[in-house]
N, CA, C and O of each residue as an XYZ file, in Angstrom:
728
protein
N       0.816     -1.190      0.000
C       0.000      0.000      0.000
C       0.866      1.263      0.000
O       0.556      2.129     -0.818
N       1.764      1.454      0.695
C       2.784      2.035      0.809
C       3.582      2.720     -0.247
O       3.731      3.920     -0.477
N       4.121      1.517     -0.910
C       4.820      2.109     -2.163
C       3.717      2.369     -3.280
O       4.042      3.141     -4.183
N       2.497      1.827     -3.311
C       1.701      1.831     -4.323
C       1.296      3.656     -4.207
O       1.372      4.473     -5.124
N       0.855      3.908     -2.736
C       0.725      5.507     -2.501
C       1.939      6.201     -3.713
O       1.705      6.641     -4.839
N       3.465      6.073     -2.868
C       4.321      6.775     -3.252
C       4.488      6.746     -4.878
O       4.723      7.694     -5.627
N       4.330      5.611     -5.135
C       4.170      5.665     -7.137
C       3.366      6.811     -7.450
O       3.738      7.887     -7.918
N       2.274      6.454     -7.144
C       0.633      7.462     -7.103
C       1.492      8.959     -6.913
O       1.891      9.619     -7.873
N       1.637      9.248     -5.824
C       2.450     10.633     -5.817
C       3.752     10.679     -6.756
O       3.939     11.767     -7.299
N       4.428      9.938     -6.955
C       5.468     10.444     -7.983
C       4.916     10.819     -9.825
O       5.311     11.722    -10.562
N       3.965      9.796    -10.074
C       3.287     10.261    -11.111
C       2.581     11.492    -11.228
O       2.549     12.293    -12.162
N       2.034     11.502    -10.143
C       1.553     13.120     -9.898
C       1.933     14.271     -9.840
O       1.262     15.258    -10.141
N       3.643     14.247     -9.236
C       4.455     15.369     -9.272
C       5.271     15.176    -10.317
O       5.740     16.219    -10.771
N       5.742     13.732    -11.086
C       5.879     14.213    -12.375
C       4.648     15.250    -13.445
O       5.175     16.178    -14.060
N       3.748     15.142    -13.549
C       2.568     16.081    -14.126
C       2.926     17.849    -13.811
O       2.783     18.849    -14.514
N       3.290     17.700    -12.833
C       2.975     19.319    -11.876
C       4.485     19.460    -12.063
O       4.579     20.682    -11.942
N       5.553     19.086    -12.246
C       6.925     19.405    -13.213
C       7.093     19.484    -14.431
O       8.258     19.765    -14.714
N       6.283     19.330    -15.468
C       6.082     18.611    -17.008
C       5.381     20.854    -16.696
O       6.186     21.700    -17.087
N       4.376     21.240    -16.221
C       3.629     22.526    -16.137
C       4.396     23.104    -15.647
O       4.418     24.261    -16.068
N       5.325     22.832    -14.682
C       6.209     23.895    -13.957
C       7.473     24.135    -15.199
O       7.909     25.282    -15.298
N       8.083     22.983    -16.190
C       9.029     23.182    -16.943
C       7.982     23.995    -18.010
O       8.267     25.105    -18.461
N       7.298     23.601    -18.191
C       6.367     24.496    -19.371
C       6.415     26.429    -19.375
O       6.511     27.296    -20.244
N       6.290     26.398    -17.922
C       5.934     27.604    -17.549
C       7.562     28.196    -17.231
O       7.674     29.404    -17.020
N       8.595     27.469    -17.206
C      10.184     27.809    -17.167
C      10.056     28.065    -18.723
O      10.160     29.262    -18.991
N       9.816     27.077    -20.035
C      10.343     27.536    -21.068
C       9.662     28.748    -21.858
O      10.089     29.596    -22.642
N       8.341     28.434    -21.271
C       6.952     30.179    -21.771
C       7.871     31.527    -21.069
O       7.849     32.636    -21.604
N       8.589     31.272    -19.930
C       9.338     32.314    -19.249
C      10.699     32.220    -20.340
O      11.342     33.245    -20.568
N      10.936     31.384    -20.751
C      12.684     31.874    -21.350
C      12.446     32.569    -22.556
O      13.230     33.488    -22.795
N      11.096     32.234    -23.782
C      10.356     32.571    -24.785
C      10.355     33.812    -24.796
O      10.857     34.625    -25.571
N       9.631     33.935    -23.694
C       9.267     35.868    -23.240
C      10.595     36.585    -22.909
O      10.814     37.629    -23.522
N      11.417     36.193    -22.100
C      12.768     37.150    -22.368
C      13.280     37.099    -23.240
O      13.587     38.202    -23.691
N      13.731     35.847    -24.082
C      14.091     36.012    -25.345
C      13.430     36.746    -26.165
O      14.191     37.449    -26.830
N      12.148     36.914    -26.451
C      11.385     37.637    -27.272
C      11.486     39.595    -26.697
O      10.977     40.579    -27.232
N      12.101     39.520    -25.809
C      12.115     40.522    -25.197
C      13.891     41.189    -25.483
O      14.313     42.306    -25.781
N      14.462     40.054    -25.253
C      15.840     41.086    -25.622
C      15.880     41.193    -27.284
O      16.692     42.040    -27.655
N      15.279     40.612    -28.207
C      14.951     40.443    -29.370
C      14.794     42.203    -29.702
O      15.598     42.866    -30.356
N      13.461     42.733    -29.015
C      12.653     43.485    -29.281
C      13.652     44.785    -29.031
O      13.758     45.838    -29.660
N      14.369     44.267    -27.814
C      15.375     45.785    -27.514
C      16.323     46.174    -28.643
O      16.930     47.235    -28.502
N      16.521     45.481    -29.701
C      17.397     45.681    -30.455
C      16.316     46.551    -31.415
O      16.711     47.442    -32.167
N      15.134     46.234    -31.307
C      14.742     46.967    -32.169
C      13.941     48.647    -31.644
O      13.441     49.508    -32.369
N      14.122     48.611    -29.838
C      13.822     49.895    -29.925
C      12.461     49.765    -28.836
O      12.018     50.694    -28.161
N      12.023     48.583    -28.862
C      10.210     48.480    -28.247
C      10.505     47.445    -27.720
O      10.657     46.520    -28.517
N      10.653     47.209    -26.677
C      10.901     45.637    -25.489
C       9.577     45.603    -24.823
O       9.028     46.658    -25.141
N       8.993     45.088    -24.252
C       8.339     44.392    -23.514
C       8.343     45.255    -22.119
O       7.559     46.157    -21.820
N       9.307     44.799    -21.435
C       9.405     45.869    -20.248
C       9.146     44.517    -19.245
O       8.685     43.487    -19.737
N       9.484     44.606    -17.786
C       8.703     43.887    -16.715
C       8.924     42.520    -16.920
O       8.082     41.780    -16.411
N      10.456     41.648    -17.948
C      10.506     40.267    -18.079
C      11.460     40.273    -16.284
O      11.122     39.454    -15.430
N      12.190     40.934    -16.110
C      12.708     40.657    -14.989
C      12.053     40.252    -13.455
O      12.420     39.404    -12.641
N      10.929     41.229    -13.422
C       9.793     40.558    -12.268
C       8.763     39.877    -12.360
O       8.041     39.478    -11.446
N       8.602     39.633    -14.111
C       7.919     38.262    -14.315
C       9.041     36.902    -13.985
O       8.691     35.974    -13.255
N       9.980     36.939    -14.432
C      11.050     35.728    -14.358
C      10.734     35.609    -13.088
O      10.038     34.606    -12.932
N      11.032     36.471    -11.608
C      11.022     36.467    -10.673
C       9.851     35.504    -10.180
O      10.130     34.545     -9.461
N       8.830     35.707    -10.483
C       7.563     35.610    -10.183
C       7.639     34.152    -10.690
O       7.545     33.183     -9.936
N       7.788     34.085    -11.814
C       8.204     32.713    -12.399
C       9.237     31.624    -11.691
O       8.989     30.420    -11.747
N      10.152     32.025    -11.170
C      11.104     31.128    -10.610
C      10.634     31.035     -8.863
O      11.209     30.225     -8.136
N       9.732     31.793     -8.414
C       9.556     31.834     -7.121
C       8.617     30.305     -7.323
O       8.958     29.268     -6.755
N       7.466     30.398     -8.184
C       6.862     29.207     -8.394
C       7.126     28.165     -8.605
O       6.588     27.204     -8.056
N       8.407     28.073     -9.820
C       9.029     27.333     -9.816
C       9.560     26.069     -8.905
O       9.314     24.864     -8.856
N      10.156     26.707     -8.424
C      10.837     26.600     -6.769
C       9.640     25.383     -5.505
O       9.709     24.200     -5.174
N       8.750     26.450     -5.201
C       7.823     26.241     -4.798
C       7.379     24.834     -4.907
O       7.397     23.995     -4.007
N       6.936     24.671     -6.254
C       5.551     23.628     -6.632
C       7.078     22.413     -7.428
O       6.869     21.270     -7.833
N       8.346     23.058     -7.442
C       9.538     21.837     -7.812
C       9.610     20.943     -6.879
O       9.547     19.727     -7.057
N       9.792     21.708     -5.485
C      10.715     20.683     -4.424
C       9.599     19.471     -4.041
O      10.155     18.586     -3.390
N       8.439     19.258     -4.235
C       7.754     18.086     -3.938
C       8.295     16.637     -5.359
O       8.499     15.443     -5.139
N       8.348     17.126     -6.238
C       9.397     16.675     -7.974
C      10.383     16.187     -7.321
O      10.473     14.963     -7.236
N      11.241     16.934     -6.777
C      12.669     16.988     -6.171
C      12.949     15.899     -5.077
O      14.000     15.280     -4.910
N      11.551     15.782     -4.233
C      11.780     14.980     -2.905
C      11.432     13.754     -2.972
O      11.974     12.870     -2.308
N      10.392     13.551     -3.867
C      10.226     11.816     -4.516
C      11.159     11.325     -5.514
O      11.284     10.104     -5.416
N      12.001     11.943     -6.629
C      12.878     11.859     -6.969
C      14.895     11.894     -6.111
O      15.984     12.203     -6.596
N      14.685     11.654     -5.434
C      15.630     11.613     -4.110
C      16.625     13.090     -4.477
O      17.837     12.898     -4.384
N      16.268     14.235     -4.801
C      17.190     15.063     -5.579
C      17.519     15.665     -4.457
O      18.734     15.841     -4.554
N      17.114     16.137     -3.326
C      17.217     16.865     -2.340
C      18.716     16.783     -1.490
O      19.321     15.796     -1.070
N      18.974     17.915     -1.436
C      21.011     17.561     -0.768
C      20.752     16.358      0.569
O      19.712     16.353      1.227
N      21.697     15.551      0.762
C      22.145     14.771      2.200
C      23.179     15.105      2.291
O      24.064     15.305      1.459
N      23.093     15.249      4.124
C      24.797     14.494      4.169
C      25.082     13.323      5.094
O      25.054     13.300      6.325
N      25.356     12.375      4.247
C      25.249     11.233      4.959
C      26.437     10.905      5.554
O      27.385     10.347      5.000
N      26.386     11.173      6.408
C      28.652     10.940      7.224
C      28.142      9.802      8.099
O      28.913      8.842      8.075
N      26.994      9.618      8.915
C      27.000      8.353      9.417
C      25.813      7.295      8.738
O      25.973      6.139      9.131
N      24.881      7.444      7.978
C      23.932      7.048      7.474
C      24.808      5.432      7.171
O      24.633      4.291      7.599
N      25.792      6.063      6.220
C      26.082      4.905      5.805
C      27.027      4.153      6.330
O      27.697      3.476      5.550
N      27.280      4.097      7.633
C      28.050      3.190      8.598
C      27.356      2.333      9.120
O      27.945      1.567      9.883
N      25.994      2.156      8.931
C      25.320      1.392      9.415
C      24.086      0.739      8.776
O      23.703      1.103      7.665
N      23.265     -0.528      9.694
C      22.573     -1.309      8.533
C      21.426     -0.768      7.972
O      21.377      0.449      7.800
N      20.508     -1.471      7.665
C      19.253     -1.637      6.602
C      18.555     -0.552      7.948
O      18.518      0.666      7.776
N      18.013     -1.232      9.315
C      17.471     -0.863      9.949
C      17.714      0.730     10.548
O      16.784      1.535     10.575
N      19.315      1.120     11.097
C      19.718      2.228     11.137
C      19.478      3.191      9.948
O      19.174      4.318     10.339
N      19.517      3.094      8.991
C      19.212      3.590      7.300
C      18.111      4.375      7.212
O      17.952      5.543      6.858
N      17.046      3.143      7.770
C      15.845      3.576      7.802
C      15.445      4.478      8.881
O      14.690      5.373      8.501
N      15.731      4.487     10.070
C      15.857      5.521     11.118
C      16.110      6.813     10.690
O      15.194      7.634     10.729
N      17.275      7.141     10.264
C      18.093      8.129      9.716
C      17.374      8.897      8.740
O      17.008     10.050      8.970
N      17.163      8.309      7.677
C      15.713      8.520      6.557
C      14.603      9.066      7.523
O      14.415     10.277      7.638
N      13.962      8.242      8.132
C      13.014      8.608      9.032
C      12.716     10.011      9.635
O      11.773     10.775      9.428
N      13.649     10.103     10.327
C      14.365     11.480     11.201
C      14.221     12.315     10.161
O      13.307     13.134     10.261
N      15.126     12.335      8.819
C      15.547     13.330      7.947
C      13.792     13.910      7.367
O      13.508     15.006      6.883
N      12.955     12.844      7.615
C      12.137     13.213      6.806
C      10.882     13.616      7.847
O       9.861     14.263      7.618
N      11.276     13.090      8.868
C      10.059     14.610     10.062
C      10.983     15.810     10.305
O      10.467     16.663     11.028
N      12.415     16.127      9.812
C      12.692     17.029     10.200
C      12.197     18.208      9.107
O      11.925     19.404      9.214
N      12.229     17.057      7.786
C      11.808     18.102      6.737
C      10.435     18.542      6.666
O       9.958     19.583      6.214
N       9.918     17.575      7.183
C       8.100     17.891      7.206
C       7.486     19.284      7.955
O       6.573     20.070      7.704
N       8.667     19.121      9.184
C       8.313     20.010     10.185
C       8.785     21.559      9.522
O       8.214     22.630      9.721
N       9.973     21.317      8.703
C      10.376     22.670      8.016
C       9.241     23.362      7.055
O       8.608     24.417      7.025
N       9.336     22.313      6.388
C       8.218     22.308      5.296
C       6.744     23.223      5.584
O       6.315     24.200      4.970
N       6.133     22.434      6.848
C       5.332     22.538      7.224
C       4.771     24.078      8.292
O       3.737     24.630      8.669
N       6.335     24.213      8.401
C       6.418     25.849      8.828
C       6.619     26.866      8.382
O       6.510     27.935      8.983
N       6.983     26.696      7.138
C       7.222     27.658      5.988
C       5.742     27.245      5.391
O       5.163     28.312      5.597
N       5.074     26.665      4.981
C       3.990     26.737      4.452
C       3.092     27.789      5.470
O       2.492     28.795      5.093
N       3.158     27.376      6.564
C       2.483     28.150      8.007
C       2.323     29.502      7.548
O       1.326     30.112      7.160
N       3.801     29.909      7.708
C       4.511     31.066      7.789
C       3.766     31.579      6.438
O       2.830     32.375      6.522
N       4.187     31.127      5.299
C       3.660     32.051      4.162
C       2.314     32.644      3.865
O       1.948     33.666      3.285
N       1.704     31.651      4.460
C       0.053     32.335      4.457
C      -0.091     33.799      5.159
O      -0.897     34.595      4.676
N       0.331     33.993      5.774
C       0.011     35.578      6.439
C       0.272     36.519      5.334
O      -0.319     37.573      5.094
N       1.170     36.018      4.751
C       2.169     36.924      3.503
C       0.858     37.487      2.707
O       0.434     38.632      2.545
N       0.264     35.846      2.155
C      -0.641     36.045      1.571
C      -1.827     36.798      1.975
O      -2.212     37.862      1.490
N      -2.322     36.174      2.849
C      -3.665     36.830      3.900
C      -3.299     38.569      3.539
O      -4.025     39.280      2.843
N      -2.244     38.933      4.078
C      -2.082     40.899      3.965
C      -2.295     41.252      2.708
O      -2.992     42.262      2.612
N      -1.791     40.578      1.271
C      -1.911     40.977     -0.094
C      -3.365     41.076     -0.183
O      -3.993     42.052     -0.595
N      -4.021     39.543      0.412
C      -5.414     39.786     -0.013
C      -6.776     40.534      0.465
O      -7.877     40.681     -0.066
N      -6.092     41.028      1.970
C      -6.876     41.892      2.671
C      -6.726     43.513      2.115
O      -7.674     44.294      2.195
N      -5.032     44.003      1.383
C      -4.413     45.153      1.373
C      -4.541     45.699      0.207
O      -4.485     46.888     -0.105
N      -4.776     44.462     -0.634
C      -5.072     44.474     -1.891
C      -3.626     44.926     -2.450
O      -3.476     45.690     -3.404
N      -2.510     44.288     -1.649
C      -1.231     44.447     -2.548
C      -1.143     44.509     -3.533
O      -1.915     43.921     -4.291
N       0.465     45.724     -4.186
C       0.417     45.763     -5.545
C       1.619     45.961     -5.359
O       2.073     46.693     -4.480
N       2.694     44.905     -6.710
C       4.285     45.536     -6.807
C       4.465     46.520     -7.126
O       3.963     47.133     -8.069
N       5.569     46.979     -6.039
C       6.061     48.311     -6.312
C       6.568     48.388     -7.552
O       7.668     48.818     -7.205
N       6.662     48.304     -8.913
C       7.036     48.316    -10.254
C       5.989     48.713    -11.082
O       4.775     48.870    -10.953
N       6.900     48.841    -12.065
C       6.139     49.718    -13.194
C       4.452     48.694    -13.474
O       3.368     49.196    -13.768
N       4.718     47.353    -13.283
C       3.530     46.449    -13.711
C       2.676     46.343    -13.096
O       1.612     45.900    -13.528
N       2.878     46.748    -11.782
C       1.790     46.792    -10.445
C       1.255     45.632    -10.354
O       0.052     45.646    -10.614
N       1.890     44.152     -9.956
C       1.486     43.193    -10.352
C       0.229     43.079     -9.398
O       0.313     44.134     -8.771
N      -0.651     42.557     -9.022
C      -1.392     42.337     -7.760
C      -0.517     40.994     -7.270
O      -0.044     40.014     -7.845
N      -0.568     41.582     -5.627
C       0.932     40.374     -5.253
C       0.045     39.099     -5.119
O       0.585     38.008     -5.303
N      -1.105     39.154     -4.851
C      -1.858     37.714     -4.675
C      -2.176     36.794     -5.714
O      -2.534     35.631     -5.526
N      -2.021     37.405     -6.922
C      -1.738     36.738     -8.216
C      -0.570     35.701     -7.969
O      -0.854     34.506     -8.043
N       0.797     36.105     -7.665
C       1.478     35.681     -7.421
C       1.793     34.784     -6.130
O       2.582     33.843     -6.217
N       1.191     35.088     -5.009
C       1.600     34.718     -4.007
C       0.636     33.528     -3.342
O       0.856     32.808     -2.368
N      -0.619     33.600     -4.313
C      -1.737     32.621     -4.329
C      -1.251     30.987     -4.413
O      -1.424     30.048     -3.636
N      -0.508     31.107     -5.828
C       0.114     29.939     -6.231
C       1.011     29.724     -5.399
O       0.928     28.702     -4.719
N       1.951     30.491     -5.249
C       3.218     30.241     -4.636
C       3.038     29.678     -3.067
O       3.825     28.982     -2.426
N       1.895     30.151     -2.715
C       1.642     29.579     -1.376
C       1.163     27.980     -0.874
O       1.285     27.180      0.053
N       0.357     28.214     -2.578
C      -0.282     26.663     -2.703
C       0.863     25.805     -3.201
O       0.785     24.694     -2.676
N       1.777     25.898     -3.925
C       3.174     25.005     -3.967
C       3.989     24.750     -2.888
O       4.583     23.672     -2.879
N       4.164     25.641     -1.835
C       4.615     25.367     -0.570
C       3.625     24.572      0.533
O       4.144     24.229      1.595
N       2.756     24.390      0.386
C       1.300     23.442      0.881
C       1.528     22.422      0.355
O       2.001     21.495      1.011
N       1.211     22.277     -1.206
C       1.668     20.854     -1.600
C       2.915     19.951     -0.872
O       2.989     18.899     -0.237
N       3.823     20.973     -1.336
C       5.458     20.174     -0.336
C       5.140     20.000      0.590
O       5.772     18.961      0.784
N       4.328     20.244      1.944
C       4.444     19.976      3.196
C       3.258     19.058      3.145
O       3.303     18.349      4.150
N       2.020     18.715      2.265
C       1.688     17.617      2.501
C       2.165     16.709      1.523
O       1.051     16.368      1.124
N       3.261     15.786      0.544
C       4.117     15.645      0.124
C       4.601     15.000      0.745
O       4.727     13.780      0.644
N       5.293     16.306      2.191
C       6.542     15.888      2.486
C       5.769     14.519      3.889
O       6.254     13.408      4.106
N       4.676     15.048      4.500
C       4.108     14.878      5.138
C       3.572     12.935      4.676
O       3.751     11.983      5.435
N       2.988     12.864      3.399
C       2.969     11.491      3.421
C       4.057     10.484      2.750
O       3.925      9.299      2.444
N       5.080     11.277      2.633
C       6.107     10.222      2.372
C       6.925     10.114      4.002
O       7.763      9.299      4.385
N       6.560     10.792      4.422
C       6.945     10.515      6.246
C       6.184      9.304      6.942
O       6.650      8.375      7.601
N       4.842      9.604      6.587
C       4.057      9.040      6.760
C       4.285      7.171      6.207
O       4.235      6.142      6.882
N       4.464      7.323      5.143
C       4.717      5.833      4.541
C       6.046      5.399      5.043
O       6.263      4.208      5.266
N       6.773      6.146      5.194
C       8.360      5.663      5.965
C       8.065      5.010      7.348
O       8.608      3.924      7.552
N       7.674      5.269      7.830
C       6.982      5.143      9.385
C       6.333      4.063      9.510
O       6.348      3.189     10.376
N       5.572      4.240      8.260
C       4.400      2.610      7.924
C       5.059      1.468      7.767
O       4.535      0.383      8.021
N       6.619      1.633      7.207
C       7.216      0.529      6.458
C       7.614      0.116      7.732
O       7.443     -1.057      8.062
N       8.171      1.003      8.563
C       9.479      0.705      9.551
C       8.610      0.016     10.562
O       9.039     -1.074     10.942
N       7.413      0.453     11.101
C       6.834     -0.378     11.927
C       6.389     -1.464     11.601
O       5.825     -1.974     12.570
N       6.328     -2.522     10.105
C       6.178     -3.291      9.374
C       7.461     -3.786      9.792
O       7.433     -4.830     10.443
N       8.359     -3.367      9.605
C       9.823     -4.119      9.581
C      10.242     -3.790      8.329
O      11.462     -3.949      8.279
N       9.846     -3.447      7.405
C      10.714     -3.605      5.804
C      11.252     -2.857      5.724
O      10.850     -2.269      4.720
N      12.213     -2.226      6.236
C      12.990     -1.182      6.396
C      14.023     -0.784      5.191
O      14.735      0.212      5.068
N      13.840     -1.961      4.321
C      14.887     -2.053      2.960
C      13.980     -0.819      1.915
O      14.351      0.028      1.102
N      12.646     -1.256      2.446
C      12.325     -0.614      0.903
C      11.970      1.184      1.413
O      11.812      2.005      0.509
N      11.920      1.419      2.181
C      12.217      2.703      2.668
C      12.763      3.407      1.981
O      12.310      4.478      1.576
N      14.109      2.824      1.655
C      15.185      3.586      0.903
C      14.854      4.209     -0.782
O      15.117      5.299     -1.288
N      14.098      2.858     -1.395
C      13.794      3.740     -2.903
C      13.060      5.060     -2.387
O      13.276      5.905     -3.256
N      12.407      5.537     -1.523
C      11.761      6.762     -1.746
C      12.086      7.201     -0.302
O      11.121      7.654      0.314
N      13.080      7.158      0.248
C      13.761      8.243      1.470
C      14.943      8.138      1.537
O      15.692      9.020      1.955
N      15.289      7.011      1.123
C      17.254      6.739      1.049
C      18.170      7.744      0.357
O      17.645      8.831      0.118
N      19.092      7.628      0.093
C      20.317      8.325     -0.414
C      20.573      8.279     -1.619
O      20.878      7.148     -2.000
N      20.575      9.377     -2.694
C      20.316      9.191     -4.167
C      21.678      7.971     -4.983
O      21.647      7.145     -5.895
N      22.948      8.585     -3.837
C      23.637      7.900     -4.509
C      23.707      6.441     -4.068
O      24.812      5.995     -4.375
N      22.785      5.339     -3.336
C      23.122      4.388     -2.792
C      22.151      3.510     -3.836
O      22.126      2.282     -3.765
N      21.376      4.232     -4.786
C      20.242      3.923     -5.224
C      20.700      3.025     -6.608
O      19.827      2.339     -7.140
N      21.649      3.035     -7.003
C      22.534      2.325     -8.052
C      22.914      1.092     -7.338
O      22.727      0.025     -7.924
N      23.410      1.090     -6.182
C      24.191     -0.302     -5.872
C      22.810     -0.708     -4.903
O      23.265     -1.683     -4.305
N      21.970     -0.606     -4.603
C      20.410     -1.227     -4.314
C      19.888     -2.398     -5.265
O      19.417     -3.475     -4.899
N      20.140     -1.803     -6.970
C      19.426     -2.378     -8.062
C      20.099     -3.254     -8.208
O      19.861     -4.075     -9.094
């Protein structure tokens, strides 16, 4: 049940990376089309705090992509001195510590939002973006990651009190241990 979940979520955040790269190359299009235009005199204007706006999301709605795909930095100095069972501990730990991060920065960002949408924020720039345009999504990509991060904690936990502590590792283990596993 376990890994069948975590498949289920990796297919899913592959989808929501496939839209997030979409929306990276619609962003490279538009500056390119934009330094294009300066040569001729009439640019666009405002690709720099769109990119911004663009890579904040990016970011955001990536690292759940990032964390089922084992991409996320370790440092494993003792992880790997020890067995199957210690492994899984370690994993374990790493991954309520991230939940709890996760899960506080998601916290945290909502107020951000809440003031734009009470204040009716607007960027200070020439585009006057409305910040809740922006900060809508961006808030909801940092939500995703913390529930994400939240049930692959969750399934780690499931395994370990099962005992299978081996298979833990395809989806909490160490990217580079993931070659000599197969």
């Amino acid at each position: 049940m376990e890994l069948a979940m975590i498949e289920t979520l990796k297919r899913l955040n592959r989808k929501v990376a496939m839209i997030v790269g979409a929306m990276l190359l619609l962003c490279a299009a538009f500056i390119l089309a934009d330094i294009v235009l300066r040569q001729i005199g009439t640019p666009f204007g405002g690709t720099d705090e769109i990119s911004g706006y663009v890579m904040a999301l990016a970011t955001s709605w990536g690292m759940s992509f990032t964390l089922l795909e084992l991409g996320h930095v370790r440092i494993d100095l003792l992880r790997g001195r020890v067995e199957t069972f210690g492994r899984a501990l370690f994993d374990l730990f790493a991954m309520v510590v991230m939940t709890g991060v996760i899960a506080m920065i998601a916290l945290k960002s909502w107020p951000v939002v809440e003031r734009s949408l009470t204040n009716g924020s607007r960027a200070n720039t020439p585009l006057e973006t409305p910040l809740a345009w922006v900060q809508l999504p961006w808030f909801a990509g940092w939500l995703w990651f913390a529930i994400m991060s939240a049930c692959v904690t969750i399934a780690a936990l499931s395994l370990i009190i099962k005992r299978r502590y081996a298979e833990t590792e395809t989806f909490v283990g160490a990217f580079a241990e993931q070659d000599t596993l197969q």
